[in-house]
C-alpha positions as CSV (number, residue, x, y, z in Angstrom):
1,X,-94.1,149.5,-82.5
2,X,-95.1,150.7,-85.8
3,X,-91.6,152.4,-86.3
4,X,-90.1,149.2,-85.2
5,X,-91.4,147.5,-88.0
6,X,-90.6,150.3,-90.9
7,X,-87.3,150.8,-89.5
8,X,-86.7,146.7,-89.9
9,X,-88.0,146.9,-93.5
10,X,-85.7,149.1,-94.5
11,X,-83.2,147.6,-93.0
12,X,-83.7,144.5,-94.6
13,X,-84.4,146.2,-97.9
14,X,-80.8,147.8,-97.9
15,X,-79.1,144.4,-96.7
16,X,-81.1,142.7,-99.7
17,X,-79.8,145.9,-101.7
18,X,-76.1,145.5,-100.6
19,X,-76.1,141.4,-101.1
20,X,-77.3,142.1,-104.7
21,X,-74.9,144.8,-105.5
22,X,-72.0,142.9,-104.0
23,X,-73.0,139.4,-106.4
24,X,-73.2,141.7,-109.3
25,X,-69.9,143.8,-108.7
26,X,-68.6,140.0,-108.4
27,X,-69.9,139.0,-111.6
28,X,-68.4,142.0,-113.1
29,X,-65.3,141.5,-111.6
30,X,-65.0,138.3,-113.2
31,X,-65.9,140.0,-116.7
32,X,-63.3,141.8,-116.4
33,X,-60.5,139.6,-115.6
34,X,-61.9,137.8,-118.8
35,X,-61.8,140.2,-121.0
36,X,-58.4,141.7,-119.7
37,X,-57.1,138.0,-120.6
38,X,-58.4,138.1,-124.3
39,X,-56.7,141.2,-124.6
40,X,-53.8,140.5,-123.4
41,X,-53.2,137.2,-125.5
42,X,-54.8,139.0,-128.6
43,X,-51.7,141.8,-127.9
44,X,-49.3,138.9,-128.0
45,X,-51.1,137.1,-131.0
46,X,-50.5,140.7,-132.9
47,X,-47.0,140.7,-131.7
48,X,-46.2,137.1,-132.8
49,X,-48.0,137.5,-136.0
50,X,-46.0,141.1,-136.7
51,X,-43.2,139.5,-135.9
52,X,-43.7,136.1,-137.8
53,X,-44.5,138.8,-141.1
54,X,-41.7,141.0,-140.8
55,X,-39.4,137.6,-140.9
56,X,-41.1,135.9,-143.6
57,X,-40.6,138.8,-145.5
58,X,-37.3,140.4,-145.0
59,X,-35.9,136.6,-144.0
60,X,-37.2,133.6,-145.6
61,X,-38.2,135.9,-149.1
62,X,-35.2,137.9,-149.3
63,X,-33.1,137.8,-152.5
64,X,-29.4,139.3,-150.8
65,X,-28.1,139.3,-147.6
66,X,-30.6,140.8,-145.1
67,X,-29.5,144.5,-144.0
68,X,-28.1,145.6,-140.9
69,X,-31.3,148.5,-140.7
70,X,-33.4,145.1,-141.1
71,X,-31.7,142.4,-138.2
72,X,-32.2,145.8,-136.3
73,X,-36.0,145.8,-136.5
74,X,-35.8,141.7,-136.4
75,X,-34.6,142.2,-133.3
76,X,-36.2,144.5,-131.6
77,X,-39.8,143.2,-133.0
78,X,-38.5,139.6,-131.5
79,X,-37.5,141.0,-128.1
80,X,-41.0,143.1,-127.8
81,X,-42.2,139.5,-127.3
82,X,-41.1,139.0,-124.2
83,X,-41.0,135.8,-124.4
84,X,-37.0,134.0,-123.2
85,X,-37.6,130.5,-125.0
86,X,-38.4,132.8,-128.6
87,X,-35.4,134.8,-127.7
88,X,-33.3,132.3,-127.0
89,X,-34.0,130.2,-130.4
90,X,-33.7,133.8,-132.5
91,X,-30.3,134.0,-131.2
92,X,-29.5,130.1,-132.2
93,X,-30.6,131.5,-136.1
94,X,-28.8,134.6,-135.9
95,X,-25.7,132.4,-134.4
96,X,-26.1,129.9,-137.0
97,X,-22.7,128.7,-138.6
98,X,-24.2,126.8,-141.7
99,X,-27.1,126.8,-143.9
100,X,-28.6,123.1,-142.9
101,X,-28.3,124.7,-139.4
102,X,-29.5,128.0,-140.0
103,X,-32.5,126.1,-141.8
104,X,-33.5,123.7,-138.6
105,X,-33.1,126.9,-136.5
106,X,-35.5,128.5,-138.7
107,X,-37.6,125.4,-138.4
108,X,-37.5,125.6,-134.8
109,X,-38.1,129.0,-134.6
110,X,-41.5,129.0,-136.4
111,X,-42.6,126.1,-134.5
112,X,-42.4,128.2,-131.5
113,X,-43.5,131.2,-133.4
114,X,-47.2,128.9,-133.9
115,X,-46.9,127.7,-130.1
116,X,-47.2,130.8,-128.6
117,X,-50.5,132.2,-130.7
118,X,-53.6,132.0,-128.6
119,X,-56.5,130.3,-130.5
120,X,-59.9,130.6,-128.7
């Protein structure tokens, strides 16, 4: 009988052991998705903000016509973004005929460029 009895407390001490460790591997699952979230929209913050630099500077502060070696790293920097809508209103700019419509493409672009940072 006595065996019984030890042999139930254990039992039930491992089940209590299991339940715990189970909530908590929960719990830190969870963390974890959270945390993998931040990073990823901190990755696309940097990317946007590397992005929205590089244009600023080479584009909107640039003296002559910007360089072929430059629209290169424009575009690859704007297509590491991932991002189709971005894309798609880059290649509105780059397409633009005129100034005024070069400028609301611009416009538009930045607009989008502030959209898609993540503020916590």
């Amino acid at each position: 009988m006595n065996r019984t009895r030890i042999l139930s407390t254990v039992l039930l001490i491992l089940l209590a052991g299991n339940v715990f460790l189970g909530v908590e591997y929960l719990s830190v699952v969870r963390q974890l998705r959270q945390t993998k979230t931040a990073l990823d929209a901190q990755k696309t913050n940097d990317k946007v903000l590397a992005f929205t630099q590089l244009f600023v500077e080479k584009v909107l502060n640039a003296q002559t016509e910007v360089d072929f070696d430059t629209r290169l790293k424009l575009e690859n920097a704007v297509r590491d973004l991932g991002d189709d809508a971005i894309l798609a209103q880059w290649s509105k700019f780059v397409e633009s005929k005129t100034e005024d419509d070069a400028q609301e493409q611009v416009k538009a672009l930045l607009g989008m460029l502030v959209d898609k940072i993540k503020v916590k």
